[in-house]
C-alpha positions as CSV (number, residue, x, y, z in Angstrom):
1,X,0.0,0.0,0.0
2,X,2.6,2.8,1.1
3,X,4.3,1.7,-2.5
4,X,1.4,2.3,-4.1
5,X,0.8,6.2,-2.7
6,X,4.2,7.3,-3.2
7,X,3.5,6.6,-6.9
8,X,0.8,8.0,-6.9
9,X,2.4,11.1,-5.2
10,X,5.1,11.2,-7.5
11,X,2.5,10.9,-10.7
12,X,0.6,14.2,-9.9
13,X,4.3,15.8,-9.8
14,X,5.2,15.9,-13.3
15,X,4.4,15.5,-17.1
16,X,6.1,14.7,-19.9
17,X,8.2,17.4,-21.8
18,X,11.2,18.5,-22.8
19,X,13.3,21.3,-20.6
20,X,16.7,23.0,-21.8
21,X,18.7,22.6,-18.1
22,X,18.6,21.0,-14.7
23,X,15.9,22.1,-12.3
24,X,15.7,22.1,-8.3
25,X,12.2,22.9,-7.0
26,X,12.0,22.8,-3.2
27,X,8.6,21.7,-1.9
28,X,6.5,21.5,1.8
29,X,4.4,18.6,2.2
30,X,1.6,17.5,4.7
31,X,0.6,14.7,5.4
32,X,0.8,10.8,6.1
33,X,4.2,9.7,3.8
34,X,4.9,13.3,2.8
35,X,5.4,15.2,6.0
36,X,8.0,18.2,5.8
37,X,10.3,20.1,3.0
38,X,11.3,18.2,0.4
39,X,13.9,19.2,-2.7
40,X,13.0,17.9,-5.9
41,X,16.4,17.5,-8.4
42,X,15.8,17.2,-12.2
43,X,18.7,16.4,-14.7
44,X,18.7,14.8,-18.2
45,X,20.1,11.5,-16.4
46,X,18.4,11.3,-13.2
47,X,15.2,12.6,-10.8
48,X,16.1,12.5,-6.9
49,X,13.3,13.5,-4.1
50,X,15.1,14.2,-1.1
51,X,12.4,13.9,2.4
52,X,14.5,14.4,5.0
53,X,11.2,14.9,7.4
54,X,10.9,10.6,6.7
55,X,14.3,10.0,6.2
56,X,13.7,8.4,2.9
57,X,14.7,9.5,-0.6
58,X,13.9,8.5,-4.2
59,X,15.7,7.9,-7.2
60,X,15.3,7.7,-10.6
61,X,17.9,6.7,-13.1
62,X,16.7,7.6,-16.8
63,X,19.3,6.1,-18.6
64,X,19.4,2.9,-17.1
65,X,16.0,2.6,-16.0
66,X,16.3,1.8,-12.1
67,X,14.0,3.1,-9.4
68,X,15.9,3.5,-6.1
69,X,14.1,3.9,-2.7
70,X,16.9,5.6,-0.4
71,X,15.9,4.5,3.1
72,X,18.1,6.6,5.4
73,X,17.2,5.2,8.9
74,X,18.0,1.1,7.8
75,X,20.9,2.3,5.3
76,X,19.2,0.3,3.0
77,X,18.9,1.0,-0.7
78,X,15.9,-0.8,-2.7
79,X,16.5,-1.0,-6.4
80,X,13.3,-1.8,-8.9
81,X,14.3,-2.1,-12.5
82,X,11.5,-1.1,-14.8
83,X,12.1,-4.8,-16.8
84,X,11.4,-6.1,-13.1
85,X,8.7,-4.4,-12.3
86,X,6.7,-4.7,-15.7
87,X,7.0,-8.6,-14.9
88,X,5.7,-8.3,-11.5
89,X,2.7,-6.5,-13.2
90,X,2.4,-9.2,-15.4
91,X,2.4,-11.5,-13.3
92,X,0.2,-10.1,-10.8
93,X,-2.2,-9.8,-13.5
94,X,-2.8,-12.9,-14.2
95,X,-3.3,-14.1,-10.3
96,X,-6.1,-10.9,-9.8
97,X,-8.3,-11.9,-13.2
98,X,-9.9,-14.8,-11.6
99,X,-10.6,-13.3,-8.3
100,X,-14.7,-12.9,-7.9
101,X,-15.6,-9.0,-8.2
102,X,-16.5,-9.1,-4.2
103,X,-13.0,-10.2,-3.1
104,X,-11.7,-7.9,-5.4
105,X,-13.8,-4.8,-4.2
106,X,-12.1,-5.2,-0.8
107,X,-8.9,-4.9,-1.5
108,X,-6.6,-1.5,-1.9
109,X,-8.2,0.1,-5.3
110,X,-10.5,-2.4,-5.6
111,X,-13.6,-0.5,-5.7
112,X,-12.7,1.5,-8.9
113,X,-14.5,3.9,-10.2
114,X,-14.6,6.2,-13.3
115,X,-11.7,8.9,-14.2
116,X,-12.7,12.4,-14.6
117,X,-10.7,15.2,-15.1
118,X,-11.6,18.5,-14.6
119,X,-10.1,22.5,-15.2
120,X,-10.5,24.9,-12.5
121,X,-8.8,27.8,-14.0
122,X,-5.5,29.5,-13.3
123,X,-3.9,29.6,-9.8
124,X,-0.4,31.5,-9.1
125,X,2.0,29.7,-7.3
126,X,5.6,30.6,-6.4
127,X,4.8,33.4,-8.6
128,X,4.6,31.3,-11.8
129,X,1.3,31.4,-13.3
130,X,-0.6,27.8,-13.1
131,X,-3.3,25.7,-14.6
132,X,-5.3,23.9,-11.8
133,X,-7.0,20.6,-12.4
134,X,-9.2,18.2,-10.4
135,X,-8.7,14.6,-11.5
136,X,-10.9,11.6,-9.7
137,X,-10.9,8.0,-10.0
138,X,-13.4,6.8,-7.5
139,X,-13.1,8.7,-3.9
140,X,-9.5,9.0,-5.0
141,X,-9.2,13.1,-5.7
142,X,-6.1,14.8,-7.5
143,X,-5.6,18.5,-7.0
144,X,-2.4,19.7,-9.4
145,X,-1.6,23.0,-10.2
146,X,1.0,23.2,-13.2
147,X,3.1,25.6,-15.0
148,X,2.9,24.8,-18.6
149,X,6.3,26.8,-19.4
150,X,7.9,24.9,-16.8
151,X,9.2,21.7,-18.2
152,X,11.2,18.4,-17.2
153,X,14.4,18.2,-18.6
154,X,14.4,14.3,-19.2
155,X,14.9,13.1,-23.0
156,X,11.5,12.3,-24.4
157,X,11.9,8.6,-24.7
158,X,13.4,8.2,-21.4
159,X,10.4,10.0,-19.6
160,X,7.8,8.4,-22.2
161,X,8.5,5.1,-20.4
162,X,9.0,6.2,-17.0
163,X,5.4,7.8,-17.2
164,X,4.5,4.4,-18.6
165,X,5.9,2.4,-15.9
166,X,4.6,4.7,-13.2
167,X,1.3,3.7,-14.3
168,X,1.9,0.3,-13.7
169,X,3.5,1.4,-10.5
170,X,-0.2,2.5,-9.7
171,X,-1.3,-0.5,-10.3
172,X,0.2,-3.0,-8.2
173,X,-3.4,-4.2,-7.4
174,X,-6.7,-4.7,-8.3
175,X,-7.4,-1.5,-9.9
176,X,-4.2,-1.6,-12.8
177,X,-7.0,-0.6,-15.5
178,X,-8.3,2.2,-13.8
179,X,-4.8,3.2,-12.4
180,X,-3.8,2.9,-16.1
181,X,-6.7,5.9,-17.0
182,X,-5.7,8.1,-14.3
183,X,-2.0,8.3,-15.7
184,X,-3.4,8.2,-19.4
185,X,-5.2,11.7,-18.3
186,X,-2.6,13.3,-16.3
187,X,0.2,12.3,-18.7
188,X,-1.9,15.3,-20.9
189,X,-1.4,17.7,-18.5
190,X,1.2,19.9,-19.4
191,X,4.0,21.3,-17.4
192,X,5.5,20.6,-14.1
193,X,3.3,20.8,-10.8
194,X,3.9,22.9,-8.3
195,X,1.1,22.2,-5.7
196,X,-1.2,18.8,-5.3
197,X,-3.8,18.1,-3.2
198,X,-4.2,14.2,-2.6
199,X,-7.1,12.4,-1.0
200,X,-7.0,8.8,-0.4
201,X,-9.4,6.5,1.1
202,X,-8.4,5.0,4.4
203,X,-5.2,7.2,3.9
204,X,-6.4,10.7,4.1
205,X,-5.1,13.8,2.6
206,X,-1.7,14.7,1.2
207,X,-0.4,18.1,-0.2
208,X,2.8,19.2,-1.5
209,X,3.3,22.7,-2.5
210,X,6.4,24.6,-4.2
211,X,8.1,27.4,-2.3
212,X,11.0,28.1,-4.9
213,X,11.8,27.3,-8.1
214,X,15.8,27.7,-9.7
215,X,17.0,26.8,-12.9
216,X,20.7,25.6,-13.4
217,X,23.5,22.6,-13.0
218,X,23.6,20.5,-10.2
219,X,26.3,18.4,-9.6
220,X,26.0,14.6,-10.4
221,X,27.1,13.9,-6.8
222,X,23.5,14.9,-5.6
223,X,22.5,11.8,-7.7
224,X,25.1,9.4,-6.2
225,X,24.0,6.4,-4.2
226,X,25.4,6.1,-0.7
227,X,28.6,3.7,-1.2
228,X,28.1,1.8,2.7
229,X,24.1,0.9,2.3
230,X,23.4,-2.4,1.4
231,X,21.8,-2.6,-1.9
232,X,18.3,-4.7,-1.9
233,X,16.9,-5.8,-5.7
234,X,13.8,-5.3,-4.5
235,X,12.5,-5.7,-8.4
236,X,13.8,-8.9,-9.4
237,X,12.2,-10.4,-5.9
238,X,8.8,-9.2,-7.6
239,X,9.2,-10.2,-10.7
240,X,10.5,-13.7,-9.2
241,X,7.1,-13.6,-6.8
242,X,4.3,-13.4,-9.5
243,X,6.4,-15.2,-11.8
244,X,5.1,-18.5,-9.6
C-alpha cells in the first residue's frame, strides 16, 4: 500500500516534456508519507526526491531505467528495475483476473471507479502562473496546479517510459485498469506541478506545494548512491514472486 501512494504522489508531480537545463524545486508537504520540505532535483540522467522529514529519498535513473528507494534510517537501498517491475505486473495480472468482483472490491483500489478530469482555471504559485486541475478516479481526488512553461528536462523517450511504468506502479493491485486511466489523463497535462492536493481512502489527505523554483547545474554527486548501504533488488524479488 505505502508503494502504491508514493507513486501516486510522485505521478501528480510531473508531465512529460522537454526542458533546456537542470531544475531544483524545493517543496512543503503535509501529510501521512509526505510530511516536511522536500527538494525535488531534475537532470537529463536522473530525478532525486530528497524527504528528509521521513528520512527516505527516491531515485530515478533515466538512462538505465532503475528506481531506487533511499531508506536513510536502515541504510538500506531498494533498487526496482522497470524490466522487473513490468514482470511483477504481469504476473500479478494474471493471479487478480480470476478473483470474484467481491473479493476484489475489498482490497486497496478495488472498488474503482470512473476517471474524470476536470479544469478549474489558473492559480499562481511561487509566482509562476498555473493551470489547476481536479482529477478523480473513485473517492480518490487529485488536485495539481502546473506551469505549462515549466518543463522536465528528461529526454522524451526516457520519460515516455518512465510515465509508462509509473502507471503500472499504480497499479500493483486490483485496480491496474483504472490506475492505467488516471496516468493516461494526467500524462496530458502539461507542465510541471507545483502544488497537489491528494485524497486517499483510508489514507487521508496529502499536499505538496512549491516554495521556490531555480534553474541551473547541479552536480551529479547529488545523484550518487550512498557507497556503505546495502543494496536490496527489491525488483527482481517481484518479478520472481508473480512469476510463480
Amino acid at each position: 500500500m505505502k508503494f502504491t501512494l508514493k507513486c501516486a504522489a510522485v505521478l501528480a508531480l510531473s508531465a512529460a516534456a522537454v526542458f533546456a537545463g537542470d531544475l531544483t524545486i524545493t517543496m512543503m508537504g503535509k501529510g501521512k508519507f509526505n510530511d516536511g520540505p522536500q527538494t525535488h532535483y531534475w537532470s537529463a540522467k536522473h530525478m532525486r526526491i530528497n524527504n528528509p522529514g521521513s528520512r527516505q529519498d527516491t531515485l530515478v535513473d533515466y538512462v538505465n531505467g532503475v528506481n531506487y528507494t533511499i531508506d536513510h534510517k536502515k541504510k538500506v537501498v531498494q533498487k526496482t528495475s522497470w524490466d522487473d517491475l513490468e514482470a511483477a505486473v504481469e504476473g500479478m495480472a494474471k493471479q487478480f483476473k480470476d478473483l470474484p468482483p467481491q473479493v476484489l472490491a475489498m482490497m486497496p483500489g478495488g472498488g474503482g471507479g470512473e476517471v474524470s478530469v476536470e479544469d478549474l482555471g489558473k492559480e499562481v504559485v511561487v509566482g509562476r502562473t498555473c493551470r489547476k486541475w481536479n482529477i478523480t478516479m473513485g473517492k480518490m481526488v487529485i488536485e495539481t496546479s502546473n506551469d505549462p512553461s515549466l518543463k522536465a528536462p528528461v529526454p522524451v523517450g526516457s520519460y515516455t517510459r518512465f510515465l509508462r511504468v509509473k502507471n503500472l506502479m499504480g497499479a500493483m493491485g486490483p485496480a491496474a485498469m483504472n490506475m492505467k486511466k488516471l496516468g493516461e489523463e494526467m500524462a496530458k497535462i502539461q507542465g510541471m506541478a507545483l502544488k497537489t492536493r491528494t485524497i486517499m481512502p483510508m489514507v487521508g489527505e496529502m499536499t505538496t506545494e512549491a516554495t521556490e523554483v531555480k534553474e541551473g547545474a547541479i552536480p551529479e554527486s547529488v545523484f550518487a548512491l550512498p557507497s556503505d548501504y546495502k543494496v536490496e533488488d527489491l525488483g527482481a524479488k517481484m518479478a520472481k514472486s508473480y512469476r510463480k
